[in-house]
ZAZA-677297 format. One record per atom (N, C-alpha, C): x, z, y; residue number from 1; atom name; chain. Coordinates in Angstrom, 3 decimals, decimal comma. Layout:
<pts>
<pt px="X" pz="Z" py="Y" k="NUM" a="CA" c="A"/>
...
</pts>
This chain:
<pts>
<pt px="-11,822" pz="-10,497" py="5,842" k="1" a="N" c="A"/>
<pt px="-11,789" pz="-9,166" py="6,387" k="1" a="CA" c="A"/>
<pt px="-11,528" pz="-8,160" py="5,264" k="1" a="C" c="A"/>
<pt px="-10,644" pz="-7,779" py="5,306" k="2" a="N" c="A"/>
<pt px="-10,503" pz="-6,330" py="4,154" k="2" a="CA" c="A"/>
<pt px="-10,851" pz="-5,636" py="4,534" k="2" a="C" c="A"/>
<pt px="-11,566" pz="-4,810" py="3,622" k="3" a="N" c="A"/>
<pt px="-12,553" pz="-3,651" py="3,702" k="3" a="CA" c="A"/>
<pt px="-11,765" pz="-1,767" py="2,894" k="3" a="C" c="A"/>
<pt px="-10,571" pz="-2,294" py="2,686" k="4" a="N" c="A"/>
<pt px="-10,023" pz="-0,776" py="2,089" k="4" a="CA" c="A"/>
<pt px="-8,990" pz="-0,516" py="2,971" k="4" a="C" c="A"/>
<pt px="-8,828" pz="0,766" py="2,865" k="5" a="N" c="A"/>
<pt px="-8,225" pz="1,339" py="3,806" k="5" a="CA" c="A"/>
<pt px="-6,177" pz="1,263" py="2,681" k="5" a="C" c="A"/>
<pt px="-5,136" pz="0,734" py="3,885" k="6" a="N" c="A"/>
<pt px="-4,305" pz="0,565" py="3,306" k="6" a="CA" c="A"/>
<pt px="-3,351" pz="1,491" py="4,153" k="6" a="C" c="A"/>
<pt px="-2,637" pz="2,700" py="3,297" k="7" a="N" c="A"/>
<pt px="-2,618" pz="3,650" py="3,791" k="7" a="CA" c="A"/>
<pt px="-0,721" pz="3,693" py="4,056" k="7" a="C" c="A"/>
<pt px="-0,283" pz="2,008" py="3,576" k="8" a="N" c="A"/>
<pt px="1,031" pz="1,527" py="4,020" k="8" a="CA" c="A"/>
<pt px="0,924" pz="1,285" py="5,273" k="8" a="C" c="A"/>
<pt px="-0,289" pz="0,666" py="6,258" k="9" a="N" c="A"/>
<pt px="0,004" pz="0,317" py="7,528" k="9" a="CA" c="A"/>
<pt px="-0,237" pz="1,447" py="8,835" k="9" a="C" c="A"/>
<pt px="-0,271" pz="2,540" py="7,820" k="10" a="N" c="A"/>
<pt px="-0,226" pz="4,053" py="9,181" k="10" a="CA" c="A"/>
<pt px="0,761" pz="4,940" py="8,965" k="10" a="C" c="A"/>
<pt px="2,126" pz="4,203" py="8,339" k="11" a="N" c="A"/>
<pt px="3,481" pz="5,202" py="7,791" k="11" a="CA" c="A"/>
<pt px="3,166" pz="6,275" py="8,940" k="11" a="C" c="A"/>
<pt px="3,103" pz="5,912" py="10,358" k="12" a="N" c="A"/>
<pt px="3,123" pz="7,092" py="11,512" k="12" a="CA" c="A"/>
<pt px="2,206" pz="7,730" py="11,397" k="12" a="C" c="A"/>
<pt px="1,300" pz="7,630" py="10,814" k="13" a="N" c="A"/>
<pt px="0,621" pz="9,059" py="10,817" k="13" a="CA" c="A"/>
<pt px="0,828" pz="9,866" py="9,657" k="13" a="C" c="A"/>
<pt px="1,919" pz="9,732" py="8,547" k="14" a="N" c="A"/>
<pt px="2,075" pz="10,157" py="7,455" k="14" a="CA" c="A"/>
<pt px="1,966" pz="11,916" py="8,177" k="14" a="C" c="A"/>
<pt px="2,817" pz="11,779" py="8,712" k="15" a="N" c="A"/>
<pt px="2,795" pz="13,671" py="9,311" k="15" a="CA" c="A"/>
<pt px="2,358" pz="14,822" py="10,188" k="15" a="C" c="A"/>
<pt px="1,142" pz="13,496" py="10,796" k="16" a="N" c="A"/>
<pt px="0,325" pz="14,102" py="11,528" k="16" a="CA" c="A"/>
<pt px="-0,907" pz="14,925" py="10,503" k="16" a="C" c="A"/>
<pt px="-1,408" pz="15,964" py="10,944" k="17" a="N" c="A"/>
<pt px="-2,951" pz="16,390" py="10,369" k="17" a="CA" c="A"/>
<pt px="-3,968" pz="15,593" py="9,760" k="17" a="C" c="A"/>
<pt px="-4,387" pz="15,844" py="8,964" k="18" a="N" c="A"/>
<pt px="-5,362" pz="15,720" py="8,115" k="18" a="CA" c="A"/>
<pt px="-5,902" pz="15,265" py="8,894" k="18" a="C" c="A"/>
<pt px="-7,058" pz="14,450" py="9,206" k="19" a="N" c="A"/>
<pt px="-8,705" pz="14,236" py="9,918" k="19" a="CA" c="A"/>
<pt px="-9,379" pz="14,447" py="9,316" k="19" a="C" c="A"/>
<pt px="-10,712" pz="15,007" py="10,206" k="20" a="N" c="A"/>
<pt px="-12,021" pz="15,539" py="9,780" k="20" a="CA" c="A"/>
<pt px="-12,347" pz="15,082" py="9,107" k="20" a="C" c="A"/>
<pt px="-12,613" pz="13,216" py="8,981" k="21" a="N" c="A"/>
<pt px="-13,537" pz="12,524" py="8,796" k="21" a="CA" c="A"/>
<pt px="-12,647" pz="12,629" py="6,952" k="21" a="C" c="A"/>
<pt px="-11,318" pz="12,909" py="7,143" k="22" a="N" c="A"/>
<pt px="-11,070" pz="12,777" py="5,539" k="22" a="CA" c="A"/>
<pt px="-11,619" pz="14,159" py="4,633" k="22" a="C" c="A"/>
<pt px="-11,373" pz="15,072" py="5,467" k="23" a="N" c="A"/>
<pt px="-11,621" pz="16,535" py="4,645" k="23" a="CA" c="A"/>
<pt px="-12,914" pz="16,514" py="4,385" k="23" a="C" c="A"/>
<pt px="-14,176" pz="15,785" py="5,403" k="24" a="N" c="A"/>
<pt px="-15,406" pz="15,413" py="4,992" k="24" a="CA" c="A"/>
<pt px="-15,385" pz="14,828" py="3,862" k="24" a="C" c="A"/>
<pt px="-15,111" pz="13,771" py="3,631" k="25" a="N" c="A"/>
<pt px="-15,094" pz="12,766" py="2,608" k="25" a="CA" c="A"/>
<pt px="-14,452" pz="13,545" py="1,187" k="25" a="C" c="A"/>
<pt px="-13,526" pz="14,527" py="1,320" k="26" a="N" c="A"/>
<pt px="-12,706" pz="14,776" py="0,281" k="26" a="CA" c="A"/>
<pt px="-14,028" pz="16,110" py="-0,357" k="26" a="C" c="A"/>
<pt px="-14,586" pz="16,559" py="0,505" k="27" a="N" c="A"/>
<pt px="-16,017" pz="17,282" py="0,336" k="27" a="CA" c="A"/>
<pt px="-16,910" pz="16,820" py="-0,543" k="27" a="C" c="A"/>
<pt px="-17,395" pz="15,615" py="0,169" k="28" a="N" c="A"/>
<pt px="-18,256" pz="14,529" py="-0,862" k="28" a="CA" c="A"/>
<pt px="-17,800" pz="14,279" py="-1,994" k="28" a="C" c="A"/>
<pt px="-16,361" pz="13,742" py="-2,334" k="29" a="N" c="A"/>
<pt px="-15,804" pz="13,588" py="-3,718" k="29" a="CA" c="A"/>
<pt px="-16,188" pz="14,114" py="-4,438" k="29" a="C" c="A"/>
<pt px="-15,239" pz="15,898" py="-4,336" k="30" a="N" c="A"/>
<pt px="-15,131" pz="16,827" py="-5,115" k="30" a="CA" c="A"/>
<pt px="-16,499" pz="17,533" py="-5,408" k="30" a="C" c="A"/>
<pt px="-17,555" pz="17,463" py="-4,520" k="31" a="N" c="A"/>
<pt px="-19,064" pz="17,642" py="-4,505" k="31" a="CA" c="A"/>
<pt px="-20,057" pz="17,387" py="-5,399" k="31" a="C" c="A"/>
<pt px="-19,488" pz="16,093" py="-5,845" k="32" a="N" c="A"/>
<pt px="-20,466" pz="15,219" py="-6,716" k="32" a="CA" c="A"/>
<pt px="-20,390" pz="15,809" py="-8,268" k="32" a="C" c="A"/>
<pt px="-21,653" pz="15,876" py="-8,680" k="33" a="N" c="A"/>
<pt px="-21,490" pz="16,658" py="-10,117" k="33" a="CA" c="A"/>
<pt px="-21,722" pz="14,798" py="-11,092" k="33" a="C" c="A"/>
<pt px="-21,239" pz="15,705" py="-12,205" k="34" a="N" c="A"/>
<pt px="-21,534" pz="14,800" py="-13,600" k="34" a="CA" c="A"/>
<pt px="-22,624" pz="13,885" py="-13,510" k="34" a="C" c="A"/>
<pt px="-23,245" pz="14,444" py="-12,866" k="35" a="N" c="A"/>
<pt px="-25,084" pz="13,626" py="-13,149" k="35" a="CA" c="A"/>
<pt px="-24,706" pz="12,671" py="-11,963" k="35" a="C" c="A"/>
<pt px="-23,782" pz="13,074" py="-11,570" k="36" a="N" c="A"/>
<pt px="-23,731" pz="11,890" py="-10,249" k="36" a="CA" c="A"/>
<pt px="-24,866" pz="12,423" py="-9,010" k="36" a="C" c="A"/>
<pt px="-25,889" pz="13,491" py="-9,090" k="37" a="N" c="A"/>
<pt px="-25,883" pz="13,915" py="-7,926" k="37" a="CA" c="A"/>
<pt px="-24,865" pz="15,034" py="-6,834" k="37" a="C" c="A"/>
<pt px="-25,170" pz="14,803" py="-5,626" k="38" a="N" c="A"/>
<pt px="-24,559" pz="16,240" py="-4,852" k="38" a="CA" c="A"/>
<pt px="-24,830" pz="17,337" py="-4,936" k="38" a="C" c="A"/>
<pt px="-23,459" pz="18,376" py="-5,093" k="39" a="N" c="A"/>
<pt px="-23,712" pz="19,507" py="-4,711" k="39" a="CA" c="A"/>
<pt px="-23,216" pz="20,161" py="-3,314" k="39" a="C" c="A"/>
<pt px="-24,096" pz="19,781" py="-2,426" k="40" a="N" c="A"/>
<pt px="-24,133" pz="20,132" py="-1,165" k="40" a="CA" c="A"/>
<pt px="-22,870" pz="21,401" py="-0,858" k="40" a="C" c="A"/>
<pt px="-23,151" pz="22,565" py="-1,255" k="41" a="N" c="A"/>
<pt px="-22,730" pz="23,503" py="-1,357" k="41" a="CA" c="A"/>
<pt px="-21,356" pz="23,476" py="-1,516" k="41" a="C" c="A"/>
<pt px="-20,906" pz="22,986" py="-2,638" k="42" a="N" c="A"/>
<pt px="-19,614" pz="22,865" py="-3,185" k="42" a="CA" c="A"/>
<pt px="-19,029" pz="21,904" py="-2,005" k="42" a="C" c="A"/>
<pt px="-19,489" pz="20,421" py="-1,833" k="43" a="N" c="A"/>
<pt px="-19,054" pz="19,941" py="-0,912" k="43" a="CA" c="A"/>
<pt px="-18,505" pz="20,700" py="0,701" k="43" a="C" c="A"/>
<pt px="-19,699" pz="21,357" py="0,897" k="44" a="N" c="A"/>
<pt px="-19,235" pz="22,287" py="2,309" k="44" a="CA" c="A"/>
<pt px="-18,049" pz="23,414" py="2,106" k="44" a="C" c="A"/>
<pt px="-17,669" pz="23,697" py="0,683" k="45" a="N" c="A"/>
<pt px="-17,127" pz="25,017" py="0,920" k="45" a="CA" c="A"/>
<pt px="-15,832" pz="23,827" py="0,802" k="45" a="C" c="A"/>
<pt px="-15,361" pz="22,746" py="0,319" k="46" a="N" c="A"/>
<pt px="-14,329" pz="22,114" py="-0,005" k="46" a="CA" c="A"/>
<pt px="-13,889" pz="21,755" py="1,079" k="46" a="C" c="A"/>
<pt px="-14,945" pz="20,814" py="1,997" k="47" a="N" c="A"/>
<pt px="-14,143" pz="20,592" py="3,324" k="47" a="CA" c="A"/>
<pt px="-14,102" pz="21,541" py="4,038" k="47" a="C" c="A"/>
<pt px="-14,353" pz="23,025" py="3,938" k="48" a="N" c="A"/>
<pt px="-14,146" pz="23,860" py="5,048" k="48" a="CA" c="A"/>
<pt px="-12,755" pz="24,208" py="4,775" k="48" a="C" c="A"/>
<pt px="-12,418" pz="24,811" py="3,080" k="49" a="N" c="A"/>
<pt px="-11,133" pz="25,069" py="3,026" k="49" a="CA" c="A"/>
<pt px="-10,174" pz="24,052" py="3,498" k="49" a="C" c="A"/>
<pt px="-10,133" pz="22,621" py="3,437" k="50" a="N" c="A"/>
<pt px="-9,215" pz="21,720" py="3,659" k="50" a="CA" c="A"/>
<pt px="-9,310" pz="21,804" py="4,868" k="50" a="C" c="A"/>
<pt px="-10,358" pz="22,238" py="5,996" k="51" a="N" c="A"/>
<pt px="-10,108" pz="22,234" py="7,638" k="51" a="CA" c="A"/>
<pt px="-9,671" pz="22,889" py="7,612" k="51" a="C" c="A"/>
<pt px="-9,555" pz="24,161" py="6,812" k="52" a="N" c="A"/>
<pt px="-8,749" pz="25,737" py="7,257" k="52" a="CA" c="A"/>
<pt px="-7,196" pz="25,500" py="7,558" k="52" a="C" c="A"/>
<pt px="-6,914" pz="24,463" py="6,117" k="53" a="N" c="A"/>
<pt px="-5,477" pz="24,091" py="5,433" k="53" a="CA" c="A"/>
<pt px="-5,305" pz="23,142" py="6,696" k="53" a="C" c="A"/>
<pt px="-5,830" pz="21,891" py="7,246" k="54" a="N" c="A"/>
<pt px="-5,310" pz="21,710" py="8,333" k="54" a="CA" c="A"/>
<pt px="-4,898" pz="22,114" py="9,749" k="54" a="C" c="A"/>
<pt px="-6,116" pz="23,481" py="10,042" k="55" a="N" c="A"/>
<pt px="-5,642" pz="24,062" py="11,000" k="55" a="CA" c="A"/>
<pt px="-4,536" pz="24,687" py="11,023" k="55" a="C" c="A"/>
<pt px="-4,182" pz="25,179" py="9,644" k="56" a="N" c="A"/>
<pt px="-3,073" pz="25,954" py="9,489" k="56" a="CA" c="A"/>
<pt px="-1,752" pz="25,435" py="9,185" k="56" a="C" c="A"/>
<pt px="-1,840" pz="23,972" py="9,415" k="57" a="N" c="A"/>
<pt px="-0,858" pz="22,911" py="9,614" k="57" a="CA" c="A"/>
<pt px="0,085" pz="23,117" py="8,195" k="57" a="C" c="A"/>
<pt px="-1,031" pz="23,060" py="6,932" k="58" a="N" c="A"/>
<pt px="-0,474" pz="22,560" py="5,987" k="58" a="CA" c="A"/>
<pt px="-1,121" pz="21,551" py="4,870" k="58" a="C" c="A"/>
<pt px="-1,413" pz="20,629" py="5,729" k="59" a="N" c="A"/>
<pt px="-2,529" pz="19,507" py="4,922" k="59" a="CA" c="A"/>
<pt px="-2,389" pz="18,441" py="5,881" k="59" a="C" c="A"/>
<pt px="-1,436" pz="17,773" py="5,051" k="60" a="N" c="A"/>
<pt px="-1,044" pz="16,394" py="6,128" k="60" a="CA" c="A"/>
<pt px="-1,661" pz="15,337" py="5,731" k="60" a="C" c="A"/>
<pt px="-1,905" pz="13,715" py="6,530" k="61" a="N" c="A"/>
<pt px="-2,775" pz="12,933" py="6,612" k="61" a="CA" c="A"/>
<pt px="-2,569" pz="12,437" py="5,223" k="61" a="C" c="A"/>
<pt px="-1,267" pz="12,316" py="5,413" k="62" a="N" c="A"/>
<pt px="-0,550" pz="11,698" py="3,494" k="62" a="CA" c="A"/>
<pt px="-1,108" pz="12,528" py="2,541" k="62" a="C" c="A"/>
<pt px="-0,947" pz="14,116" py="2,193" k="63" a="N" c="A"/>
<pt px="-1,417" pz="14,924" py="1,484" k="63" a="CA" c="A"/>
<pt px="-3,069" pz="14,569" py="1,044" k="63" a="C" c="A"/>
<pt px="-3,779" pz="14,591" py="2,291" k="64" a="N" c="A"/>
<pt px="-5,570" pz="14,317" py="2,003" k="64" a="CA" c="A"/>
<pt px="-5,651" pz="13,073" py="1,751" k="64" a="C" c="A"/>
<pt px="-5,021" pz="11,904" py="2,146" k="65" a="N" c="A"/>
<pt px="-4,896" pz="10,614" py="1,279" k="65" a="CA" c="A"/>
<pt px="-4,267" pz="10,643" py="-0,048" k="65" a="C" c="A"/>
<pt px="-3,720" pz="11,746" py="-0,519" k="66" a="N" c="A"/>
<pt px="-3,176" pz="11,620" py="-1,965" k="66" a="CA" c="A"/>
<pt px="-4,433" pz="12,164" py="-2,649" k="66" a="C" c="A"/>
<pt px="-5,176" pz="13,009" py="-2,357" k="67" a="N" c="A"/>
<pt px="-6,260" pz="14,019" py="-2,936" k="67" a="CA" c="A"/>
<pt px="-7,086" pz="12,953" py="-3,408" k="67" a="C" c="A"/>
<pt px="-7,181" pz="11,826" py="-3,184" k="68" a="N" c="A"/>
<pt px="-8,325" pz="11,082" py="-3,070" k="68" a="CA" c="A"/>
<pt px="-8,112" pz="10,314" py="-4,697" k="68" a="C" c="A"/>
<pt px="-6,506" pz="10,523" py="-4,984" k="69" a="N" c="A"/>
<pt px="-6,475" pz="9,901" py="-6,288" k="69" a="CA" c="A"/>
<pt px="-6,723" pz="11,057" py="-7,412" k="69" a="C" c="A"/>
<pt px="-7,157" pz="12,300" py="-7,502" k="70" a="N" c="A"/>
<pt px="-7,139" pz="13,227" py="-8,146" k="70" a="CA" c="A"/>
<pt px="-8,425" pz="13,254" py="-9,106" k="70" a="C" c="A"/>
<pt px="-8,623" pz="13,719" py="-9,586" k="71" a="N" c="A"/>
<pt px="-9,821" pz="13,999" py="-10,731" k="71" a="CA" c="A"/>
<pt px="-10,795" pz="14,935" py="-10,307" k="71" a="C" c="A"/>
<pt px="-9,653" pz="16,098" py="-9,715" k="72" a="N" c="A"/>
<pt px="-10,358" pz="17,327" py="-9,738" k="72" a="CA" c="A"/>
<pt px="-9,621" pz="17,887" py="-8,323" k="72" a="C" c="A"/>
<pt px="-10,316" pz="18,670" py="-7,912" k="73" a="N" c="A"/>
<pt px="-9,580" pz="19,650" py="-6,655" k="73" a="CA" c="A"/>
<pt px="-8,595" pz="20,132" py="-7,109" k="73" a="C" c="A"/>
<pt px="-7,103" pz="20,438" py="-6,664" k="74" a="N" c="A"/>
<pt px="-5,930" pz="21,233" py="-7,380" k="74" a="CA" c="A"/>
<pt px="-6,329" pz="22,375" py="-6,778" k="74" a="C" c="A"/>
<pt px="-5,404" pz="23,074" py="-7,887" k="75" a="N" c="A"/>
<pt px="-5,578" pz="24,625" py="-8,511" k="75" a="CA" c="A"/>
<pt px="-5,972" pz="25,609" py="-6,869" k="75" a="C" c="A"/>
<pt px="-4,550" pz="25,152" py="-5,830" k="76" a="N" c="A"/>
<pt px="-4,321" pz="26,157" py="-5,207" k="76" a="CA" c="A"/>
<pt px="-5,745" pz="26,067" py="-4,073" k="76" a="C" c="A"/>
<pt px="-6,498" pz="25,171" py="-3,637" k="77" a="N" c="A"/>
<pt px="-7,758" pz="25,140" py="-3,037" k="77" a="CA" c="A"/>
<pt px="-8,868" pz="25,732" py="-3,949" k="77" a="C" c="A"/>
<pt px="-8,593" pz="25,620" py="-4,914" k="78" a="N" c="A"/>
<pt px="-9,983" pz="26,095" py="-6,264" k="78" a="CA" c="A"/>
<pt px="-9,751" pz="27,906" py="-5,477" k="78" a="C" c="A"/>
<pt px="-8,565" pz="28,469" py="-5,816" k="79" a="N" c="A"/>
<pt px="-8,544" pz="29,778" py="-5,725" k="79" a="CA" c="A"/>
<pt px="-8,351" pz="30,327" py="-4,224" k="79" a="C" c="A"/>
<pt px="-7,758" pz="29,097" py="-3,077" k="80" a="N" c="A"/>
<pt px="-8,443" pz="29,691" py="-1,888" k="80" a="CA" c="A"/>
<pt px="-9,783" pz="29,822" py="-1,910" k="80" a="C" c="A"/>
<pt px="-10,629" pz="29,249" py="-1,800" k="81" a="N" c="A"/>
<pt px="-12,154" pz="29,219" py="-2,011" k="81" a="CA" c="A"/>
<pt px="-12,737" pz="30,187" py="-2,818" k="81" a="C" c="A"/>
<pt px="-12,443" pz="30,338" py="-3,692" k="82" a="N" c="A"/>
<pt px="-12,408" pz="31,367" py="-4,499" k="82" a="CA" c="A"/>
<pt px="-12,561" pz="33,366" py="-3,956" k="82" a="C" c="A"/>
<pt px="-10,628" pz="32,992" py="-3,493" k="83" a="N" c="A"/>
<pt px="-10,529" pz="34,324" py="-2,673" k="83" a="CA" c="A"/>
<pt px="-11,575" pz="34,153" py="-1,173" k="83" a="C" c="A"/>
<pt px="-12,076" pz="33,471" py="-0,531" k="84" a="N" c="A"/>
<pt px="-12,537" pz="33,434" py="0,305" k="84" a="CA" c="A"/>
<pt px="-14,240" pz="33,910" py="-0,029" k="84" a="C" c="A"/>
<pt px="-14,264" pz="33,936" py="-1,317" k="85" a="N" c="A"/>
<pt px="-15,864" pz="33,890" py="-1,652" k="85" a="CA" c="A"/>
<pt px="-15,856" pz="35,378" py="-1,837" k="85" a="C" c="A"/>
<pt px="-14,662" pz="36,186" py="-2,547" k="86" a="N" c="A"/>
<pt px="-14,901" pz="36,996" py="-2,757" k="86" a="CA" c="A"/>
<pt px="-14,326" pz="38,462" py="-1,780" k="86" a="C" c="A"/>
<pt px="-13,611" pz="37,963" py="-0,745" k="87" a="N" c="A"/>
<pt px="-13,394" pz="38,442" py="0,482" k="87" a="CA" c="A"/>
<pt px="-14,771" pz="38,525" py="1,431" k="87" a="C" c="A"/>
<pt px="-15,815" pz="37,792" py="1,777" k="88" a="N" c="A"/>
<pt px="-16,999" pz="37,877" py="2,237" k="88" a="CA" c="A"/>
<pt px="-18,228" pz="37,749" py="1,352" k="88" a="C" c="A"/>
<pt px="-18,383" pz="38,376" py="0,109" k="89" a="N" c="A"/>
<pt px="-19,050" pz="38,742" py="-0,462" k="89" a="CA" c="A"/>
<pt px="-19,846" pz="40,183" py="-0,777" k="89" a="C" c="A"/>
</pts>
């Protein structure tokens, strides 16, 4: 039974939307500090922007499966979040 997700056998969903369950997960990633615990916080504001980016039908299933190889959140979500913090602040 393989247990990883192989992201060759869903070419058809390459261009459909993001899913929740990934922008969750991409939350948790980017969430996790150095010490290896969570930062709750950070996690919630990450997957909210990436739901925003999917509602706004520019965060495709391929795109949030690429995020997953990254280090760090890219630039242009750092500074939505950002402007969003300081728009309701």
């Amino acid at each position: 039974m393989e247990t990883t997700f192989n992201i060759e056998d869903h070419k058809d969903k390459f261009a459909t939307p993001a899913t929740f369950a990934q922008c969750e997960a991409l939350g948790w990633k980017f969430g996790k500090q150095p010490n290896g615990k969570m930062n709750h916080t950070t996690a919630s504001r990450v997957k909210a922007c990436l739901l925003n980016e999917k509602s706004a039908g520019n965060l495709s299933f391929k795109q949030a499966n690429d995020l997953f190889k990254k280090k760090s959140l890219p630039k242009k979500y750092v500074d939505s979040i950002a402007a969003y913090l300081e728009a309701n602040s």
